[in-house]
LUMDREN-525386 format. One record per residue: chain; residue in three letters; residue number from 1; x, y negated, z of N, C-alpha, C in turn. Coordinates in steps of 0.05 Angstrom, whole numbers. Atoms other than C-alpha are relative to their C-alpha. Last residue first. Layout:
BEGIN
  chaine  residu  num  n_east  n_north    n_up  ca_east  ca_north   ca_up  c_east  c_north    c_up
       A     ALA  NUM       X        Y       Z        X         Y       Z       X        Y       Z
...
! end
This chain:
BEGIN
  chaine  residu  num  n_east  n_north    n_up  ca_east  ca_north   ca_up  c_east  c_north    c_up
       A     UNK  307      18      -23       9     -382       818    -184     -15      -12     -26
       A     UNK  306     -12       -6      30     -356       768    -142     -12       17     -14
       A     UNK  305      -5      -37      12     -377       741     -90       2       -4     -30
       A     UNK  304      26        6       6     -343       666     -61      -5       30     -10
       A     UNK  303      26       -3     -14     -304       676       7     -14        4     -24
       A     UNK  302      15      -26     -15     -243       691     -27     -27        4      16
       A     UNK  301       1      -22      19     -248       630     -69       1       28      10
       A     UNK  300      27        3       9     -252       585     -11     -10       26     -26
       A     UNK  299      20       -5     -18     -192       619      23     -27       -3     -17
       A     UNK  298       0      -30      -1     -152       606     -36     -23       13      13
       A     UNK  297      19        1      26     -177       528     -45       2       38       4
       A     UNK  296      28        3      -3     -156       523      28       0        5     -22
       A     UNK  295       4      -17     -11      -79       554      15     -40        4      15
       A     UNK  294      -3      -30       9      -62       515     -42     -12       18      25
       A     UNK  293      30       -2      13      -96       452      -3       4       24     -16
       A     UNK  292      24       -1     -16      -44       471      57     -22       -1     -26
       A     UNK  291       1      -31     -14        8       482      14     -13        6      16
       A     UNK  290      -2       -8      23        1       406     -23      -7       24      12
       A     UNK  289      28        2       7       -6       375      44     -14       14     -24
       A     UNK  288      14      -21     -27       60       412      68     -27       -6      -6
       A     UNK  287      -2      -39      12       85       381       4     -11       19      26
       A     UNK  286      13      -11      26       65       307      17       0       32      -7
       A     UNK  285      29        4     -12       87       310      93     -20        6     -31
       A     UNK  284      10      -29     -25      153       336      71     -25       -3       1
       A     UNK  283      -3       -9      22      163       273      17     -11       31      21
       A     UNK  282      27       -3      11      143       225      75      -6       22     -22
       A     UNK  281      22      -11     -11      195       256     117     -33       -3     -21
       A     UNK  280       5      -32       3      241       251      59     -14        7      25
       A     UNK  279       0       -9      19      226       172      49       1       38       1
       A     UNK  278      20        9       6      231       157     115     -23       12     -19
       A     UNK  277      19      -29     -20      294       194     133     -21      -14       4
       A     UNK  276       4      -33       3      320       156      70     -11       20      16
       A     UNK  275      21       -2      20      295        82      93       1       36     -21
       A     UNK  274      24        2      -9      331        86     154     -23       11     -15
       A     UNK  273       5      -29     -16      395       109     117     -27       -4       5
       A     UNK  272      -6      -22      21      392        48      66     -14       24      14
       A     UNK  271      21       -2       7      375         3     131      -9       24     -30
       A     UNK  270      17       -9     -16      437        22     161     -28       -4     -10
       A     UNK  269      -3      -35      -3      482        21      99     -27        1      25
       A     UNK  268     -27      -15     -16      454       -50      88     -10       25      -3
       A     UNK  267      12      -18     -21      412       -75      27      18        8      13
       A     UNK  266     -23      -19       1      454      -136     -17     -20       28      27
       A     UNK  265       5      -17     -19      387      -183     -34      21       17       0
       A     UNK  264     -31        4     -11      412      -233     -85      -6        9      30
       A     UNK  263      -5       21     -28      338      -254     -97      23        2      10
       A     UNK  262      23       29      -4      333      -237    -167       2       -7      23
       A     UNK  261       7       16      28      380      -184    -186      -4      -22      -1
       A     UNK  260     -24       12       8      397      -154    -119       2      -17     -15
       A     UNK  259     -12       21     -11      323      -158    -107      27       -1       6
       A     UNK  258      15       23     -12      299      -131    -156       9      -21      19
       A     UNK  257     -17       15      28      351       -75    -161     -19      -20      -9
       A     UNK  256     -37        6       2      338       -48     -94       6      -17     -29
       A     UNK  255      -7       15     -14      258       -55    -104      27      -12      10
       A     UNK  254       8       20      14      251       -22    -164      10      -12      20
       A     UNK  253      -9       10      28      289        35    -127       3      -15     -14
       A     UNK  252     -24        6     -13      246        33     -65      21       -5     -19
       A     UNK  251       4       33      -2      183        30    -113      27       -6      18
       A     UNK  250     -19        3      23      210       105    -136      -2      -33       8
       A     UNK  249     -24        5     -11      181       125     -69      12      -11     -21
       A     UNK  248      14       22     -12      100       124     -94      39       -8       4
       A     UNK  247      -5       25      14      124       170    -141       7      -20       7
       A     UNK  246     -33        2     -14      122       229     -82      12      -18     -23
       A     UNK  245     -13       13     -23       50       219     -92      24       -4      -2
       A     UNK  244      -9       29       5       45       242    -159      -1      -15      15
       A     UNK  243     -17       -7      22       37       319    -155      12      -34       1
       A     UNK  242     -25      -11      -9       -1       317     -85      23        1     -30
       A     UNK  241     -13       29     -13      -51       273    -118      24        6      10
       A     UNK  240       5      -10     -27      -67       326    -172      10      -26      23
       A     UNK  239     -12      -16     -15      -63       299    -236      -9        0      28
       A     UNK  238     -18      -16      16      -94       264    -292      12       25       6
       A     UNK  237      19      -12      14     -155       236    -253      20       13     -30
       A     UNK  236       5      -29      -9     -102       218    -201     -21       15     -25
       A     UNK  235     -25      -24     -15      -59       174    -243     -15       15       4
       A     UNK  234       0      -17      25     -126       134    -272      22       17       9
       A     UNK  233      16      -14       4     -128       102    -201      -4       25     -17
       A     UNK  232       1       -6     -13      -67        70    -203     -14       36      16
       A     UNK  231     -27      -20      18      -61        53    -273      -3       20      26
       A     UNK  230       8       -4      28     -120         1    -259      14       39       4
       A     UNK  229      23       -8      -7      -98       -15    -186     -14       30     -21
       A     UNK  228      -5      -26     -25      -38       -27    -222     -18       15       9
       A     UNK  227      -5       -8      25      -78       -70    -278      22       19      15
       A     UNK  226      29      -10       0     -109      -110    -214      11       24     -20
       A     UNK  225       7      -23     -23      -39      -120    -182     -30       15      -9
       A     UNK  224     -26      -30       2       -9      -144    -249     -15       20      20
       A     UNK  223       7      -12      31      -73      -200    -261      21       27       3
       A     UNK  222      27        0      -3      -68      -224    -178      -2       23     -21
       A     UNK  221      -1      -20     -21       15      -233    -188     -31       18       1
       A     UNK  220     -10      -31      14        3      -264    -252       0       20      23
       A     UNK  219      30      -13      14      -47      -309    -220      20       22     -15
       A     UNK  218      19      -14     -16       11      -320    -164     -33        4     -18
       A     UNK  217     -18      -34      -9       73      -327    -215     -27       11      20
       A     UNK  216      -1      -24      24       27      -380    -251      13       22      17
       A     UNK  215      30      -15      12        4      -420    -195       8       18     -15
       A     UNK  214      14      -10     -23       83      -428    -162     -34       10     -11
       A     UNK  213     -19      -31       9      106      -448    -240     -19       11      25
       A     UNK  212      -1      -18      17       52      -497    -233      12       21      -3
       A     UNK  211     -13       14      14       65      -525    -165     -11       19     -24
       A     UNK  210     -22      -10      15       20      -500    -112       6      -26     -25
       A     UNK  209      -1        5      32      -29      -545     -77      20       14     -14
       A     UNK  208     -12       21      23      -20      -518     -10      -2        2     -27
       A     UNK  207      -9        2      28      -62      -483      44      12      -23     -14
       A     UNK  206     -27       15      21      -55      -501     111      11       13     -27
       A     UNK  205     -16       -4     -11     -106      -460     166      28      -13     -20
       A     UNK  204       1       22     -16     -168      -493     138      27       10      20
       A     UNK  203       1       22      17     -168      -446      81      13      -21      25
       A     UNK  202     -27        6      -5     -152      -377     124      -1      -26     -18
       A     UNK  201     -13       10     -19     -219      -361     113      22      -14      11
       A     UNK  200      -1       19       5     -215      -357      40     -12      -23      29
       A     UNK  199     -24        6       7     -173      -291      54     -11      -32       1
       A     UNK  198     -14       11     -16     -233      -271      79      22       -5      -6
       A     UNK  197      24       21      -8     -281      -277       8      17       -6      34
       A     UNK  196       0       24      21     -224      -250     -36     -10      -23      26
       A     UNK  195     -23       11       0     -209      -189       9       3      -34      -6
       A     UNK  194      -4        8     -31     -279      -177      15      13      -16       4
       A     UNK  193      17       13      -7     -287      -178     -69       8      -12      33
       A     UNK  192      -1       21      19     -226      -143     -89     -21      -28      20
       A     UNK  191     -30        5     -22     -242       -87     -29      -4      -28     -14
       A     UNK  190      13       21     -17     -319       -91     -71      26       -5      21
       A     UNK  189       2       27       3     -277       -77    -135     -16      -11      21
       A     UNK  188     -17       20      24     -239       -26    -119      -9      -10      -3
       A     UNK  187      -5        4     -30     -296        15     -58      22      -18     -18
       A     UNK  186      12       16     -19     -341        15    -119      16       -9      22
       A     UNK  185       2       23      16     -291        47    -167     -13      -17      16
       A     UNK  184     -29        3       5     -273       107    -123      -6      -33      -6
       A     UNK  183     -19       -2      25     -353       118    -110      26      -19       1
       A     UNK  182     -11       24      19     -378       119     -47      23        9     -15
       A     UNK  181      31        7       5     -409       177      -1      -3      -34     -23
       A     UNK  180      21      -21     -12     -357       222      21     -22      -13     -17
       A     UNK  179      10      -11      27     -307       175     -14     -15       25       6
       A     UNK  178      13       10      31     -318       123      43      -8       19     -21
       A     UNK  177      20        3     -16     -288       172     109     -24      -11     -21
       A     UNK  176       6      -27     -11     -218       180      73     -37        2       3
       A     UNK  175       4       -1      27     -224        98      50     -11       39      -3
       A     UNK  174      35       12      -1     -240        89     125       2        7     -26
       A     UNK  173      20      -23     -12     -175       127     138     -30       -9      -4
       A     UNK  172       7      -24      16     -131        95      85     -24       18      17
       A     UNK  171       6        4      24     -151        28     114      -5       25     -14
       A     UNK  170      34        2      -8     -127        54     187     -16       -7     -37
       A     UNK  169       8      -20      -8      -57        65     153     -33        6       7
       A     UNK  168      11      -16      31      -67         2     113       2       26      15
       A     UNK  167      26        7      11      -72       -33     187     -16       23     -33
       A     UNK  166      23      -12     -21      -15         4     221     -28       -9      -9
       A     UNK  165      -1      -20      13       26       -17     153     -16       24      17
       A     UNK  164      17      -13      27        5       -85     163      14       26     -11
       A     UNK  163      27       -1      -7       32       -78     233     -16        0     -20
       A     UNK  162       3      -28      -6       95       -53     213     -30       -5       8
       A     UNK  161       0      -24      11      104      -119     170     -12       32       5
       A     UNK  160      29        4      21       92      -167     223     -10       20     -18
       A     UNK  159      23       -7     -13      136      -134     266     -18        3     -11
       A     UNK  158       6      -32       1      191      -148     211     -17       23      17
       A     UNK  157      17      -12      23      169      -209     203       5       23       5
       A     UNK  156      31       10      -6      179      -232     279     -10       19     -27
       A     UNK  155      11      -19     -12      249      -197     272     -26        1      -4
       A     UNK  154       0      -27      12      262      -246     217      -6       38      10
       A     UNK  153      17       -4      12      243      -308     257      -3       33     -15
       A     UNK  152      22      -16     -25      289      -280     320     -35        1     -20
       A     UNK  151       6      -20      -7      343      -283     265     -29       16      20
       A     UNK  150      -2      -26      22      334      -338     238      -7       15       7
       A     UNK  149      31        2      20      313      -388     298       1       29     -16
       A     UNK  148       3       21      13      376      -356     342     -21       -9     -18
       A     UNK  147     -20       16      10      378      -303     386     -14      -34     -16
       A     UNK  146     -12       22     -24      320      -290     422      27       -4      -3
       A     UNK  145      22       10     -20      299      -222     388       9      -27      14
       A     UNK  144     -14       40       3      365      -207     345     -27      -11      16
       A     UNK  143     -16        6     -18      354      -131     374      -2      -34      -2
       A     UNK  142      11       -5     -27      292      -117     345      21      -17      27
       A     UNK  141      16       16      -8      316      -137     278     -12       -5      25
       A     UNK  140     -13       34       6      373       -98     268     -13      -19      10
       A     UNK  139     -14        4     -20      340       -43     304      13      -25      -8
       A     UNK  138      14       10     -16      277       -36     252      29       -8      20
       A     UNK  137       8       28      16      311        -2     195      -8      -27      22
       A     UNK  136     -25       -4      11      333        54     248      -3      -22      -9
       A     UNK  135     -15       15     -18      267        52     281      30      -10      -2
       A     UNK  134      24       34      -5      230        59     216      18      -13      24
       A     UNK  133      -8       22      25      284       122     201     -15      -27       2
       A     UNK  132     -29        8      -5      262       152     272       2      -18     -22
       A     UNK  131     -12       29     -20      200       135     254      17        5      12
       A     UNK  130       0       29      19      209       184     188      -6      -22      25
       A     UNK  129     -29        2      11      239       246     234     -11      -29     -11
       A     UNK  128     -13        9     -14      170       235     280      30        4      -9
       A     UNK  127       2       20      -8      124       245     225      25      -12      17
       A     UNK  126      -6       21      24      161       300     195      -3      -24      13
       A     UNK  125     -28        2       9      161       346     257       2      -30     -13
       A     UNK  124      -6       11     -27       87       331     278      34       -8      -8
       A     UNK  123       9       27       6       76       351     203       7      -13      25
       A     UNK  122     -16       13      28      114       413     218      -9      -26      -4
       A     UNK  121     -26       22      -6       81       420     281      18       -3     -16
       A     UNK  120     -15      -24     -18        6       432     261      39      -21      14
       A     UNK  119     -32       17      16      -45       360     245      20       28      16
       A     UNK  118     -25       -7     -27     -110       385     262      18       -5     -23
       A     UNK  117     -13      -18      15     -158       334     224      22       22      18
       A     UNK  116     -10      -34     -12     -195       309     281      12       15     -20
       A     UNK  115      21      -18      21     -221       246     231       2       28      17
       A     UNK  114      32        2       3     -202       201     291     -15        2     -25
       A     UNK  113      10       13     -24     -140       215     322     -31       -7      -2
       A     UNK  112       7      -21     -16     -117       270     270     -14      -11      30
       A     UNK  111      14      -25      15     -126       224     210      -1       22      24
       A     UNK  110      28       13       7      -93       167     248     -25       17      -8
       A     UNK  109       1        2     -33      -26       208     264     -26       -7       5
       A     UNK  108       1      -20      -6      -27       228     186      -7        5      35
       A     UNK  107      32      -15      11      -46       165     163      -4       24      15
       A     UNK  106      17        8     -18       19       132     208     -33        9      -4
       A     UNK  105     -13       -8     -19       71       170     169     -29       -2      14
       A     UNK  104      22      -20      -3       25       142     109      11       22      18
       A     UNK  103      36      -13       1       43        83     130      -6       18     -11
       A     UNK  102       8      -10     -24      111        75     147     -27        7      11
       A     UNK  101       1      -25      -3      131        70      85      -7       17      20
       A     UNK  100      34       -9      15      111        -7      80       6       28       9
       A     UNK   99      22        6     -25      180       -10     129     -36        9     -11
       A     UNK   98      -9      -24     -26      224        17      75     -19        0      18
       A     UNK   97      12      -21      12      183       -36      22      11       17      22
       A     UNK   96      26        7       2      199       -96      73     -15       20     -16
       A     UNK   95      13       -8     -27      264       -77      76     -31        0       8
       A     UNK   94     -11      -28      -3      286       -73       0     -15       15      31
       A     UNK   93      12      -20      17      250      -139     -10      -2       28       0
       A     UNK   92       0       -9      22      296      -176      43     -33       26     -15
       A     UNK   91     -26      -20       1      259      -211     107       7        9     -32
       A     UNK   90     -31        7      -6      241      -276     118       4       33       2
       A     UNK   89     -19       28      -4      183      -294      75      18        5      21
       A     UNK   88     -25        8      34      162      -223      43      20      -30      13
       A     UNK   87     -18      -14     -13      131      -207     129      23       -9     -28
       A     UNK   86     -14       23     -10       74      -252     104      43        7      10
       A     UNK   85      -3       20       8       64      -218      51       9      -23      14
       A     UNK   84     -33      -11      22       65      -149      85       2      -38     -18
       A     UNK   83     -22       -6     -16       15      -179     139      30        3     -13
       A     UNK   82     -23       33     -20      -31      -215      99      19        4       7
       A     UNK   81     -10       20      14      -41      -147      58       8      -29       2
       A     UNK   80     -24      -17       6      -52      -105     117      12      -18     -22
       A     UNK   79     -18        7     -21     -101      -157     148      28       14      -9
       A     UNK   78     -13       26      -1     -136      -156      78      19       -6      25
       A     UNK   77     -18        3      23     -138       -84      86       8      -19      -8
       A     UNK   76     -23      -16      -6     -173       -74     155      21       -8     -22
       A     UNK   75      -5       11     -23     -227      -129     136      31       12      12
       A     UNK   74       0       19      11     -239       -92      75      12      -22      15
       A     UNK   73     -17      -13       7     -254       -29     109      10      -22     -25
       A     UNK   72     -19      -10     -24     -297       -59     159      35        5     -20
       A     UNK   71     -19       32     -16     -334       -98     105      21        8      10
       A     UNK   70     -16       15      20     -337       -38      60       3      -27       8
       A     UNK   69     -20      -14       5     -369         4     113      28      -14     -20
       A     UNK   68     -17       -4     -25     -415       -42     126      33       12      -7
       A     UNK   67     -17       20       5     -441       -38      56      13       -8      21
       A     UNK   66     -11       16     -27     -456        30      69      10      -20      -9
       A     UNK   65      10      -17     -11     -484        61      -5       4       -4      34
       A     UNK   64      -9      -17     -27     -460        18     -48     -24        8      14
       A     UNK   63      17       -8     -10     -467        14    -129      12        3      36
       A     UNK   62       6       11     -32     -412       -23    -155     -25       -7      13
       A     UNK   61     -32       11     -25     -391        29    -193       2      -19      16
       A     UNK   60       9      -21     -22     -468        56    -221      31       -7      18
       A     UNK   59      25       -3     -21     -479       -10    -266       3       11      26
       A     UNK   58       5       24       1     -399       -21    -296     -32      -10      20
       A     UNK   57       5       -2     -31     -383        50    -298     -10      -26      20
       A     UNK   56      32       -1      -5     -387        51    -366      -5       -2      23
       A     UNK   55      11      -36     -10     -311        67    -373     -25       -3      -1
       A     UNK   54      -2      -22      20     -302         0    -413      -4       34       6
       A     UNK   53      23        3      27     -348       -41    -372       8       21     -16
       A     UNK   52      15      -14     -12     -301       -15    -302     -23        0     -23
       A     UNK   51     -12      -32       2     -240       -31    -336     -26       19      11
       A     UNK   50       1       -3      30     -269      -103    -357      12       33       8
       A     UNK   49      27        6      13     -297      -115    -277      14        7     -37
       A     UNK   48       6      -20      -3     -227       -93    -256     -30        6     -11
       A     UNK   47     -18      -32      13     -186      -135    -298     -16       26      11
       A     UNK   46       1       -3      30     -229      -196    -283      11       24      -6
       A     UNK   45      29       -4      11     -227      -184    -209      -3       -1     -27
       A     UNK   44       0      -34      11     -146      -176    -204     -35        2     -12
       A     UNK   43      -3        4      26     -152      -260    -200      -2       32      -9
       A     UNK   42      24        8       8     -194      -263    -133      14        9     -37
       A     UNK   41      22      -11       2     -145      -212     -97     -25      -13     -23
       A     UNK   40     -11      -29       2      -75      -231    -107     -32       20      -5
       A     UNK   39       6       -2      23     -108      -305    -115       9       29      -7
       A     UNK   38      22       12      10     -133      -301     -42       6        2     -37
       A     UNK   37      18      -24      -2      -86      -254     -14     -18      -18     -13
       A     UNK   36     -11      -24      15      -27      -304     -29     -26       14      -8
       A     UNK   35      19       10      25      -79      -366       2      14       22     -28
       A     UNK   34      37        1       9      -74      -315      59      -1      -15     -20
       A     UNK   33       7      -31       4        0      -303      66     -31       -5      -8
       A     UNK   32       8      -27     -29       21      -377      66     -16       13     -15
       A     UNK   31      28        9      10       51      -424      -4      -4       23      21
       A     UNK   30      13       31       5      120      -450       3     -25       19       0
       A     UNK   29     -17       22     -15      178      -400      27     -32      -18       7
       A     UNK   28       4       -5     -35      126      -337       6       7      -28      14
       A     UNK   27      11       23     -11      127      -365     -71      -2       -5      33
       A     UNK   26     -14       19      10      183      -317     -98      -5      -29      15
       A     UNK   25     -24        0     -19      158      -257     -45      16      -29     -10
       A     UNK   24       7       10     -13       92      -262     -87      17      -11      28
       A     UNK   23      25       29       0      121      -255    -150     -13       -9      24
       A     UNK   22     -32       17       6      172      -193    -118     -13      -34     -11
       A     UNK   21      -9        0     -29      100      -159     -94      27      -23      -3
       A     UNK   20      17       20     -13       64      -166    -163      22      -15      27
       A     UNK   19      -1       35      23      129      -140    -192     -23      -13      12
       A     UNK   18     -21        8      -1      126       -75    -141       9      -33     -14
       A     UNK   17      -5       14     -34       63       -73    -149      19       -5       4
       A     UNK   16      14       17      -4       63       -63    -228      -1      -14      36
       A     UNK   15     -13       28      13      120       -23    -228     -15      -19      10
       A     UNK   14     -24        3     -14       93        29    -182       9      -25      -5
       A     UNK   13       9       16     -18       30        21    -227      24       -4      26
       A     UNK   12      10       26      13       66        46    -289     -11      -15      27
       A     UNK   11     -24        6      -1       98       110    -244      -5      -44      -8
       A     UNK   10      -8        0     -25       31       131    -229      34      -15      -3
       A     UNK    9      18       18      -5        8       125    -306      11      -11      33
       A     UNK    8     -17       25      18       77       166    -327     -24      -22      16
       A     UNK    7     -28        6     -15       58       219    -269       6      -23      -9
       A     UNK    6      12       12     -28      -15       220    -295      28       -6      20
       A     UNK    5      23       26       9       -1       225    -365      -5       -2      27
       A     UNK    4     -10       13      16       46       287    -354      -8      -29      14
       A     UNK    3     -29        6     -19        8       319    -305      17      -23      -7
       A     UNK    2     -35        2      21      -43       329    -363      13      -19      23
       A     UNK    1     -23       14     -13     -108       360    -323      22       -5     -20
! end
């Protein structure tokens, strides 16, 4: 293990999504969520197919074993990734990551509904301090319902949003369920693949010719998210997951000064808050997961003999 190298790698793909995500928030006005998911997904394939030659992994990684499994769970994730993309065109940057956070709130609820994990009442706790903070972020929007175009559009996204974060929740649980019997790398480039192939559903629903600049920010977007992915991955095989989860939060950060910067996003005090009892529930839920696998690996080792 070097902690190190897997914190800095975890930190590198933060960026990387985060910057995919702000490129794809540029073109949102003009080009819909699915032909997004289409080059977000079809262009990362080159990057993952050359990361998968140089490990060797290239024959036995996109070996499957349920290809079912990898529709379903493919199917779940492109809806999650329509959703947050679509949600980039009317609300701020800042909000739209607070709200993403609401998924792995929602793993943990998911994970005890239908993996039976028991979930005790600290995690019960946590969960339900961080949707408070979701509902907090969320009231602005809830309320303007049937006001005026704007506002009642901007609620709309911000629905949108929670629902691709009820989708990648379910996502993480098929991915849970997957690495029983599929390799890391396989379930990365056949997502890539699904993603690619329904996204190109959504054709006959009003794709547009992008403009050049508009093509380039969305194959860079595609080429960043694959080379995240990349960085993504390589994190855990440095470190523990529980060590470089609580990374994942630093994208709120990128995201404040992103979009002050560049879109002239000002974040309110209420959404601020929201997004802190978010953030430190999810940060609880990581370390109670952490003290739980300290406390299984113990057990296991007292069972084995010794002598």
């Amino acid at each position: 293990m070097q902690p190190l190298r897997g914190i800095f790698f975890k930190l590198i793909a933060v960026m990387c999504f985060i910057t995919m995500t702000s490129l794809i928030k540029a073109v949102s006005g003009e080009v819909p969520p699915g032909e997004a998911v289409f080059f977000r997904s079809f262009c990362a394939l080159p990057i993952i197919l050359a990361w998968l030659a140089v490990r060797g992994d290239l024959r036995t990684g996109l070996r499957v074993e349920n290809p079912m499994d990898h529709v379903w769970r493919g199917f779940i994730g492109t809806m999650a990734m329509g959703s947050m993309f679509a949600g980039l065109a009317f609300l701020p940057l800042p909000e739209v990551t607070a709200l993403g956070y609401a998924m792995p709130l929602l793993v943990v609820v998911f994970a005890a509904m239908f993996l039976n994990e028991r979930v005790g009442v600290f995690r019960i706790g946590a969960v339900a301090l961080g949707l408070i903070g979701v509902l907090i972020v969320l009231a602005p929007r809830v309320t303007s319902l049937g006001g005026d175009t704007v506002r009642t559009m901007e609620a709309v996204g911000a629905l949108i949003v929670i629902l691709g974060a009820v989708c990648g929740a379910l996502a993480q649980i098929f991915i849970r369920k997957m690495v029983q019997t599929e390799q890391v790398s396989a379930i990365v480039f056949w997502f890539s693949c699904t993603s690619t192939g329904m996204a190109l559903l959504t054709l006959p629903f009003g794709w547009v010719l992008p403009t050049p600049a508009q093509a380039a920010m969305l194959v860079c977007a595609g080429l960043i998210g694959g080379v995240g992915q990349i960085f993504l991955t390589s994190s855990y095989r440095f470190a523990d997951a529980s060590l470089v989860a609580p990374f994942d939060y630093a994208s709120m950060l990128f995201a404040i000064l992103i979009g002050y910067f560049i879109f002239e996003e000002v974040p309110t005090l209420q959404m601020l808050l929201g997004a802190t009892l978010i953030v430190f529930a999810g940060l609880i839920i990581i370390l109670r997961e952490r003290q739980l696998g300290i406390q299984r690996d113990k057990a296991r080792q007292a069972k084995l003999p010794h002598g």
